[in-house]
N, CA, C and O atoms as CSV, one atom per row, in Angstrom:
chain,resi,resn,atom,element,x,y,z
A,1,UNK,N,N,20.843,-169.368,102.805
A,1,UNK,CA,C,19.692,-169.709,101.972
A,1,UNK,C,C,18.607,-168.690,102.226
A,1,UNK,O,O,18.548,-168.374,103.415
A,2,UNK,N,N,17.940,-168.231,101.629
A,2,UNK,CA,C,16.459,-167.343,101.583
A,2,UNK,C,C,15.383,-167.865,100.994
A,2,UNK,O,O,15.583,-168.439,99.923
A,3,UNK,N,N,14.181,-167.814,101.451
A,3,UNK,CA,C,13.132,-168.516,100.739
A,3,UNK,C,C,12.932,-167.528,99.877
A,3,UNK,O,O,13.204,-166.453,100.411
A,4,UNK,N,N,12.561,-167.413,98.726
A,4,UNK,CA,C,11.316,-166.534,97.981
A,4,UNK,C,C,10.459,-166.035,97.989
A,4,UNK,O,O,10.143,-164.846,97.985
A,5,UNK,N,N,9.610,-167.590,98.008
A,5,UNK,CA,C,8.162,-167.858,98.075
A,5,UNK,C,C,7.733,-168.746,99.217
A,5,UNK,O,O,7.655,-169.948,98.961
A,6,UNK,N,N,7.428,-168.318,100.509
A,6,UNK,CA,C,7.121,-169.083,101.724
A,6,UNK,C,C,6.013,-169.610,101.708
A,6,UNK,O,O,5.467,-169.415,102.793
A,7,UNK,N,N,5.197,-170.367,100.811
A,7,UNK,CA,C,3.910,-171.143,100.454
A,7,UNK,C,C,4.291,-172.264,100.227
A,7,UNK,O,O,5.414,-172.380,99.738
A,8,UNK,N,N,3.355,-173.677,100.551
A,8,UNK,CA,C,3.304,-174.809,100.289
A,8,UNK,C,C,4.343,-175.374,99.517
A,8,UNK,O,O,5.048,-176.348,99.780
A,9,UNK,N,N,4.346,-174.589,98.467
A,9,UNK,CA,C,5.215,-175.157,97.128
A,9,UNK,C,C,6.079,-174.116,97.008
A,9,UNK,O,O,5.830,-173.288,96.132
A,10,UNK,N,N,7.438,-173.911,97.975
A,10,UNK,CA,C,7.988,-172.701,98.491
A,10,UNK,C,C,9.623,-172.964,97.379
A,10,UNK,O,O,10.252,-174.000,97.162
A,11,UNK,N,N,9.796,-171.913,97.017
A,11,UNK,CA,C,11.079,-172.137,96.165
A,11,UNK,C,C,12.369,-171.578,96.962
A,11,UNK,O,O,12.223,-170.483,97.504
A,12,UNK,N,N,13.653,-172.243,97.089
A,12,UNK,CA,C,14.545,-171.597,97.778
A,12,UNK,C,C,15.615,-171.144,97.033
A,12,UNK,O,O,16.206,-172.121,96.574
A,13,UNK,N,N,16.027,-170.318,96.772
A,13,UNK,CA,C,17.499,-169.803,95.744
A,13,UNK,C,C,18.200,-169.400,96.915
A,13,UNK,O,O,17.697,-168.917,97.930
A,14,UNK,N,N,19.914,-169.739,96.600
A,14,UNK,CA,C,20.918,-169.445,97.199
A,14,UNK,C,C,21.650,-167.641,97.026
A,14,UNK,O,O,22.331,-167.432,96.021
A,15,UNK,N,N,21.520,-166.919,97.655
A,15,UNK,CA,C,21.842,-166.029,97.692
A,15,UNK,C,C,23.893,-165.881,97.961
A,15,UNK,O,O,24.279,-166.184,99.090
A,16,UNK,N,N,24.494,-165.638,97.387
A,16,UNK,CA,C,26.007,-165.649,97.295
A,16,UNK,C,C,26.524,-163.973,97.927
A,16,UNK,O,O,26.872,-163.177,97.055
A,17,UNK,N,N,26.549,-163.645,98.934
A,17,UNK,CA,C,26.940,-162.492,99.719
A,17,UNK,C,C,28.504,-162.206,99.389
A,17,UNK,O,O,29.267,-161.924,100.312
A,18,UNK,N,N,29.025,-162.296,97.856
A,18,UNK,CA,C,30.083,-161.203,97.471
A,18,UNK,C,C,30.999,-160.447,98.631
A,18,UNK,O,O,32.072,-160.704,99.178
A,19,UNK,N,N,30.017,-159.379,98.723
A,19,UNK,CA,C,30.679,-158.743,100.125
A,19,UNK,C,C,31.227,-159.151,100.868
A,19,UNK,O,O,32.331,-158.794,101.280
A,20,UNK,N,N,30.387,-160.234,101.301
A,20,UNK,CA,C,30.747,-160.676,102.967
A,20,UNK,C,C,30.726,-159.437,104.474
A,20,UNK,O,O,31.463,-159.107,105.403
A,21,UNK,N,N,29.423,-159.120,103.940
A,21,UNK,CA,C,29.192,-157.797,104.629
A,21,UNK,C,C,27.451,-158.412,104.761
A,21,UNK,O,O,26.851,-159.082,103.920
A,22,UNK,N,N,26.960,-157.936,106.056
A,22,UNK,CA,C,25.801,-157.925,106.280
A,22,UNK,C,C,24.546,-157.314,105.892
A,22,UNK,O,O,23.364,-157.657,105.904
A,23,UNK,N,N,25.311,-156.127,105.488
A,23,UNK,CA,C,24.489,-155.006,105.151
A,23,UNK,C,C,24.435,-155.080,103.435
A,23,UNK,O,O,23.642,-154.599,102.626
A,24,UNK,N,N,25.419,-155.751,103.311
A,24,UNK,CA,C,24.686,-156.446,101.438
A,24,UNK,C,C,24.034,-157.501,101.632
A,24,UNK,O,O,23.654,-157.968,100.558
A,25,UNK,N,N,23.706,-158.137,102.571
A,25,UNK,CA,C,23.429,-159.374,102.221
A,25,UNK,C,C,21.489,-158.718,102.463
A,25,UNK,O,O,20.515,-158.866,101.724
A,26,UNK,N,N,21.595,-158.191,103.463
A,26,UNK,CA,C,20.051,-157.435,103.569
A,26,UNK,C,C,19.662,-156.932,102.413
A,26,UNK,O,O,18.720,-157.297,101.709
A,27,UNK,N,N,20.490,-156.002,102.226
A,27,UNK,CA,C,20.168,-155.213,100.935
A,27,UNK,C,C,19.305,-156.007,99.824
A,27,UNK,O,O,18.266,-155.691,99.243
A,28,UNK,N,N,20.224,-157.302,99.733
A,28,UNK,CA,C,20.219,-158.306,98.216
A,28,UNK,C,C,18.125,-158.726,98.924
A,28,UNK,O,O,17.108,-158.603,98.241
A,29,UNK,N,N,18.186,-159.061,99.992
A,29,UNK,CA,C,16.815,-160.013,100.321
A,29,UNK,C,C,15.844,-158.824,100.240
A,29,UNK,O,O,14.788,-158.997,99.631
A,30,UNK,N,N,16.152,-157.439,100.891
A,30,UNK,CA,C,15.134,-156.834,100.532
A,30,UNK,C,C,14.699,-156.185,99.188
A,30,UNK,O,O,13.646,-155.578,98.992
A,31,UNK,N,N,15.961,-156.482,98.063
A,31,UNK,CA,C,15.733,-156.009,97.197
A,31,UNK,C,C,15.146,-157.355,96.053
A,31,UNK,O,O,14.834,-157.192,94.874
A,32,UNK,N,N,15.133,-158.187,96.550
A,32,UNK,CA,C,14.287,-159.938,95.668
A,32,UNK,C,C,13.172,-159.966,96.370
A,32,UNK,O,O,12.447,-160.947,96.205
A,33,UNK,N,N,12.685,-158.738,97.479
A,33,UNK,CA,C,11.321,-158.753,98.123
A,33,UNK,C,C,10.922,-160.186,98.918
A,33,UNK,O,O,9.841,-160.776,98.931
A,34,UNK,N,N,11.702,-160.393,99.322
A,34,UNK,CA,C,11.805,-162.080,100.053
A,34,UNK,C,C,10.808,-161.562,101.279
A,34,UNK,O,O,10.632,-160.643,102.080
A,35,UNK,N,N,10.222,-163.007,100.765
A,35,UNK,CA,C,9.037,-163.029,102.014
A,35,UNK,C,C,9.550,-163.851,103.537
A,35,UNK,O,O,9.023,-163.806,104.649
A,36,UNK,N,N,10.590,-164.478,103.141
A,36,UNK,CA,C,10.747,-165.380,104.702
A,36,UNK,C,C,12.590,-165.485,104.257
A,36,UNK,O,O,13.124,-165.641,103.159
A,37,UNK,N,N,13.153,-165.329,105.575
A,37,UNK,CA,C,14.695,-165.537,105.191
A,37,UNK,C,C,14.775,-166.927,106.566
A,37,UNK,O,O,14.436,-166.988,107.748
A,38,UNK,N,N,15.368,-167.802,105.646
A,38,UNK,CA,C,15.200,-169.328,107.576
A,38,UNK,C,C,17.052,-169.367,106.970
A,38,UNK,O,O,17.469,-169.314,105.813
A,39,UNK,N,N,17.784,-169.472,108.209
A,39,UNK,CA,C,18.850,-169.164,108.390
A,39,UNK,C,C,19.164,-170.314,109.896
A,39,UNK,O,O,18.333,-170.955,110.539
A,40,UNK,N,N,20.419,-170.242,110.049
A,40,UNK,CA,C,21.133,-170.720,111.834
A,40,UNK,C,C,21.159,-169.553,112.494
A,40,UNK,O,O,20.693,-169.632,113.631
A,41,UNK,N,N,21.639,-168.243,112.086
A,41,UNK,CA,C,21.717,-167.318,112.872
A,41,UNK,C,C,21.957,-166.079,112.263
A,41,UNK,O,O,22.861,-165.900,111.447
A,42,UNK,N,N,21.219,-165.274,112.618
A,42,UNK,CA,C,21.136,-163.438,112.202
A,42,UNK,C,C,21.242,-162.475,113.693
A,42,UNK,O,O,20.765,-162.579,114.823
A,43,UNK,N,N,21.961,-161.702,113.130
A,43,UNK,CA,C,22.451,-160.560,114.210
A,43,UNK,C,C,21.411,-160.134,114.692
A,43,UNK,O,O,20.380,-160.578,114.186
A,44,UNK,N,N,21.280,-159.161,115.795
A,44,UNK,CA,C,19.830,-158.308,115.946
A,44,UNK,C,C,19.878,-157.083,114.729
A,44,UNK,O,O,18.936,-157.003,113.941
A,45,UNK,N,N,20.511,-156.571,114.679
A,45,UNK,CA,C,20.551,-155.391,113.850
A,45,UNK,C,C,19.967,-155.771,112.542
A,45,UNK,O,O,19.003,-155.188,112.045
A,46,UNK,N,N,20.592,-156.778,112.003
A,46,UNK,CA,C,20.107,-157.389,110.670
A,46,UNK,C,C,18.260,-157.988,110.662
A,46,UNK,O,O,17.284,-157.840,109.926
A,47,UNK,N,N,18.548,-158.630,111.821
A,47,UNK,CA,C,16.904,-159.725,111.750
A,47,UNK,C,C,15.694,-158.035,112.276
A,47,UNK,O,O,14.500,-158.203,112.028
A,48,UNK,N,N,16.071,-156.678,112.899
A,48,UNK,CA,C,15.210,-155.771,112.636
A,48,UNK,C,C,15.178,-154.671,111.593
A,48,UNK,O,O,14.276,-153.851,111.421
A,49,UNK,N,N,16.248,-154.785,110.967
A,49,UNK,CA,C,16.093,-154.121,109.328
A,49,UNK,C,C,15.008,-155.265,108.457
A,49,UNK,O,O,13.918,-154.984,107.959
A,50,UNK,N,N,15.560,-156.336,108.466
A,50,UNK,CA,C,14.854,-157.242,107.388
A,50,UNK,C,C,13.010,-157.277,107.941
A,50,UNK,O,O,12.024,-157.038,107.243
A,51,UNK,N,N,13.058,-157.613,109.225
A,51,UNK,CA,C,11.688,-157.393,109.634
A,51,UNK,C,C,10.690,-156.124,109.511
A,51,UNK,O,O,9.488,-156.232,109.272
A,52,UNK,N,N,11.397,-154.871,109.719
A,52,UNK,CA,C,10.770,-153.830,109.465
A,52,UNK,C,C,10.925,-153.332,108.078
A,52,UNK,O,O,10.976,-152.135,107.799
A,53,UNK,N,N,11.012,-154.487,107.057
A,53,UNK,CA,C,11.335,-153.827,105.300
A,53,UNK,C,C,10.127,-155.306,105.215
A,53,UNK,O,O,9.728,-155.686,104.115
A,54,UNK,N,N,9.645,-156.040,106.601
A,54,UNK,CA,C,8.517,-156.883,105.729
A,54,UNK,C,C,9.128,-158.211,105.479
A,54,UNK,O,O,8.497,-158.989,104.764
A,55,UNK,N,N,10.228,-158.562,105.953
A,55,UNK,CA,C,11.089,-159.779,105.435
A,55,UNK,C,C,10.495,-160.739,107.034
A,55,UNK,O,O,10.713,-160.063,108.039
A,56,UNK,N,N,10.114,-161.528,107.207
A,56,UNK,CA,C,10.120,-162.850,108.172
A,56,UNK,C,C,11.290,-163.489,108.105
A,56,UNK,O,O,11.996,-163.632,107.107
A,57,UNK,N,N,11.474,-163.860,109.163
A,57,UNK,CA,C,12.565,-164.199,109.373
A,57,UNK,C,C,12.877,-165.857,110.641
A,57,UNK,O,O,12.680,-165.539,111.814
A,58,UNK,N,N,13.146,-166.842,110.516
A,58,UNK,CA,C,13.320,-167.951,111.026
A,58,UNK,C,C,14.875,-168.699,111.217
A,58,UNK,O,O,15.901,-168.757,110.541
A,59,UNK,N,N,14.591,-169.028,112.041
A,59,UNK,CA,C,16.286,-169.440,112.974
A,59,UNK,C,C,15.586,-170.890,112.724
A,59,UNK,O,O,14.465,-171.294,113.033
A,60,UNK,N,N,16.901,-171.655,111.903
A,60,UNK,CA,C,16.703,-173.042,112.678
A,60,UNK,C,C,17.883,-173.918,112.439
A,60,UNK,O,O,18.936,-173.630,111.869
A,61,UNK,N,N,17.440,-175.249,113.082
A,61,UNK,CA,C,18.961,-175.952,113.448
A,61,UNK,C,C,19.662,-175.934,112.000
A,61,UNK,O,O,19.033,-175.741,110.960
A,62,UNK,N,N,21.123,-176.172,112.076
A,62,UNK,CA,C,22.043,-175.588,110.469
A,62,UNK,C,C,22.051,-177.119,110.233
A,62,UNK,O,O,22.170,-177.255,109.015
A,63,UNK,N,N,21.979,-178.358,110.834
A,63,UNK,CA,C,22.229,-179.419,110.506
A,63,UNK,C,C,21.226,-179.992,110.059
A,63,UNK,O,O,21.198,-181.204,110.271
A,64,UNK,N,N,20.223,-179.477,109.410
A,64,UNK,CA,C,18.845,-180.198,108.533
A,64,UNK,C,C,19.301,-179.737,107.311
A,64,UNK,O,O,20.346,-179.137,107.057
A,65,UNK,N,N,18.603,-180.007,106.746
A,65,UNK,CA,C,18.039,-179.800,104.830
A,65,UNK,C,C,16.735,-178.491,105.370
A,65,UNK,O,O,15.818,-178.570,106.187
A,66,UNK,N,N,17.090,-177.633,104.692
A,66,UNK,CA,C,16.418,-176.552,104.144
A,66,UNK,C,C,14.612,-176.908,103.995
A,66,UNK,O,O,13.871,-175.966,104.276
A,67,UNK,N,N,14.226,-177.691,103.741
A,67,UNK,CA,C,13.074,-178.368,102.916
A,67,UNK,C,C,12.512,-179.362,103.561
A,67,UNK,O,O,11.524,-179.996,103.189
A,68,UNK,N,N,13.539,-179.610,105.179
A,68,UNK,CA,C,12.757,-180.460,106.223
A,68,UNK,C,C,12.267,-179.769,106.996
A,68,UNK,O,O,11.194,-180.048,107.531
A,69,UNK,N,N,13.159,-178.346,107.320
A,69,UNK,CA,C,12.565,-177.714,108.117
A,69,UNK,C,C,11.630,-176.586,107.412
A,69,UNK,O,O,10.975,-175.839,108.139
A,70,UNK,N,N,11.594,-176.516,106.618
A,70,UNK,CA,C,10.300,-175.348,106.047
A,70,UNK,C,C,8.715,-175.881,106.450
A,70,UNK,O,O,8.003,-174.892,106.619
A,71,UNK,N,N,7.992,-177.117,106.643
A,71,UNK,CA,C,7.213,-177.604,106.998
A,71,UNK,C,C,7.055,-176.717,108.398
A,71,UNK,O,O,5.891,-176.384,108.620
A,72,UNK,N,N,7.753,-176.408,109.093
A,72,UNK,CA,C,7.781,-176.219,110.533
A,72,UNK,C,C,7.635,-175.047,110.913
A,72,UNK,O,O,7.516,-174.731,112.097
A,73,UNK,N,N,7.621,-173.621,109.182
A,73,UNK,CA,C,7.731,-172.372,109.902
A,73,UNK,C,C,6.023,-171.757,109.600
A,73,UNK,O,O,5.665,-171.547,108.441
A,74,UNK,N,N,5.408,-171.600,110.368
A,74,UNK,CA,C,4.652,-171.262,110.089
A,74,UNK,C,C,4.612,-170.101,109.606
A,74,UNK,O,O,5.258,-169.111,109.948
A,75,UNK,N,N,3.310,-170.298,108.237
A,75,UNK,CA,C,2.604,-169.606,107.112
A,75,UNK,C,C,2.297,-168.396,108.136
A,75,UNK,O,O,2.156,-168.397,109.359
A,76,UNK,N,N,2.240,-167.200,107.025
A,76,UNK,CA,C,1.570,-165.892,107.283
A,76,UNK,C,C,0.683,-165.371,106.103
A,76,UNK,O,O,1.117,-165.043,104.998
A,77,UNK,N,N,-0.265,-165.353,106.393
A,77,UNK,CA,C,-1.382,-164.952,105.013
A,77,UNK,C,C,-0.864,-163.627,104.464
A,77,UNK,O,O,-0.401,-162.650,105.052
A,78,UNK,N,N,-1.123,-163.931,102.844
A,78,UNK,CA,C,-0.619,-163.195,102.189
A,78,UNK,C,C,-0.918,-162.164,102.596
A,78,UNK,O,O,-0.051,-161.320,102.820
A,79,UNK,N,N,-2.462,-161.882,102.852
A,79,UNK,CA,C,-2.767,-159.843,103.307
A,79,UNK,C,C,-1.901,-159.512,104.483
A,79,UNK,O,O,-1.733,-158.348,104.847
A,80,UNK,N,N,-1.184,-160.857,105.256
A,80,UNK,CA,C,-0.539,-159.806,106.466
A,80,UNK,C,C,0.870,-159.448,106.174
A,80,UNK,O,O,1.890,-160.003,105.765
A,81,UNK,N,N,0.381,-157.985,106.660
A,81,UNK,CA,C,1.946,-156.636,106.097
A,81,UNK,C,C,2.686,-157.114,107.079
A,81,UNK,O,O,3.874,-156.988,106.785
A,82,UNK,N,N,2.461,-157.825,108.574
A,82,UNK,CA,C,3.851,-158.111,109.364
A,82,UNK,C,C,4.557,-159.084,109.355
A,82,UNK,O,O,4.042,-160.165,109.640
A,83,UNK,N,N,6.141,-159.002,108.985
A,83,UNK,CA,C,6.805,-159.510,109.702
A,83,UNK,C,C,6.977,-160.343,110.861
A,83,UNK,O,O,6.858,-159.790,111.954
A,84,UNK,N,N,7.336,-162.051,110.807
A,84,UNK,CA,C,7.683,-162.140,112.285
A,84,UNK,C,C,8.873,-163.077,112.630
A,84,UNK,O,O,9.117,-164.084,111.965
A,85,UNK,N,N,9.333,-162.831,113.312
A,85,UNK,CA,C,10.737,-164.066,113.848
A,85,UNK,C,C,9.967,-165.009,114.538
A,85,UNK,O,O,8.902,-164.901,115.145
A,86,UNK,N,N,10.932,-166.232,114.264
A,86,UNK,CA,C,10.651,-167.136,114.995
A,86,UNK,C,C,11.636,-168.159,115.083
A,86,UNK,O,O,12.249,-168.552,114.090
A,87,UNK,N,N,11.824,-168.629,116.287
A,87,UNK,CA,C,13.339,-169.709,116.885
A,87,UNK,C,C,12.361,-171.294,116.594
A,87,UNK,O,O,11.266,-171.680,117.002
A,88,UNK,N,N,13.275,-171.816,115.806
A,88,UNK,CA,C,12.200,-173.556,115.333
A,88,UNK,C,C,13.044,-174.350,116.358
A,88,UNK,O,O,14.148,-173.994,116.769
A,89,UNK,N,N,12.418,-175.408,116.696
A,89,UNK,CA,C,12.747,-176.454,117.891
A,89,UNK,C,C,12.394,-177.459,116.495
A,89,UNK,O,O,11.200,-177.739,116.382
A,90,UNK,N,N,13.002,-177.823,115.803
A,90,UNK,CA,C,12.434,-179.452,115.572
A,90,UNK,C,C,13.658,-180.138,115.113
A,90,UNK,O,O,13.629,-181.339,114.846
C-alpha cells in the first residue's frame, strides 16, 4: 500500500509491483511523487532511495487496516523538504 496524500483526509491507492522487483516498485512511488509509503517492511537500500527522492517512509504492524494505523504516523508540514522513517508501536 502507499499513501498519496499523508494529510488528515489521506487517500491510499494500491500500487501492483508487476515486476516483483524492488527497484520498480521505488521507481512507481517516486514517480506518483508519494509523500509517505507505511508498509511491514522495506529493505535499507530501498527505505534510503525513497527517503532521499523525499518519500517518508513508515513501518507498521501488517496485521491492522491501513486507516487504523495512519492516525499514528506523524504529519510533516507541507514546507518540510525532509524525509523521515519511522518504526509505529501501536
Amino acid at each position: 500500500m502507499a499513501i498519496l496524500d499523508a494529510t488528515p483526509h489521506a487517500r491510499g491507492i494500491w500500487l501492483r509491483n508487476h515486476a516483483r522487483d524492488r527497484h520498480a516498485l521505488c521507481d512507481m512511488l517516486i514517480t506518483y511523487r508519494m509523500s509517505l509509503l507505511l508498509c511491514g517492511w522495506i529493505d535499507a537500500a530501498s527505505a534510503r532511495r525513497l527517503l532521499t527522492s523525499g518519500v517518508s517512509v513508515a513501518v507498521g504492524p501488517c496485521d491492522r487496516p491501513l486507516f487504523d494505523i495512519l492516525p499514528h504516523v506523524p504529519r510533516r508540514p507541507a514546507t518540510d523538504r525532509f524525509a523521515t522513517f519511522q518504526v509505529l508501536r501501536v
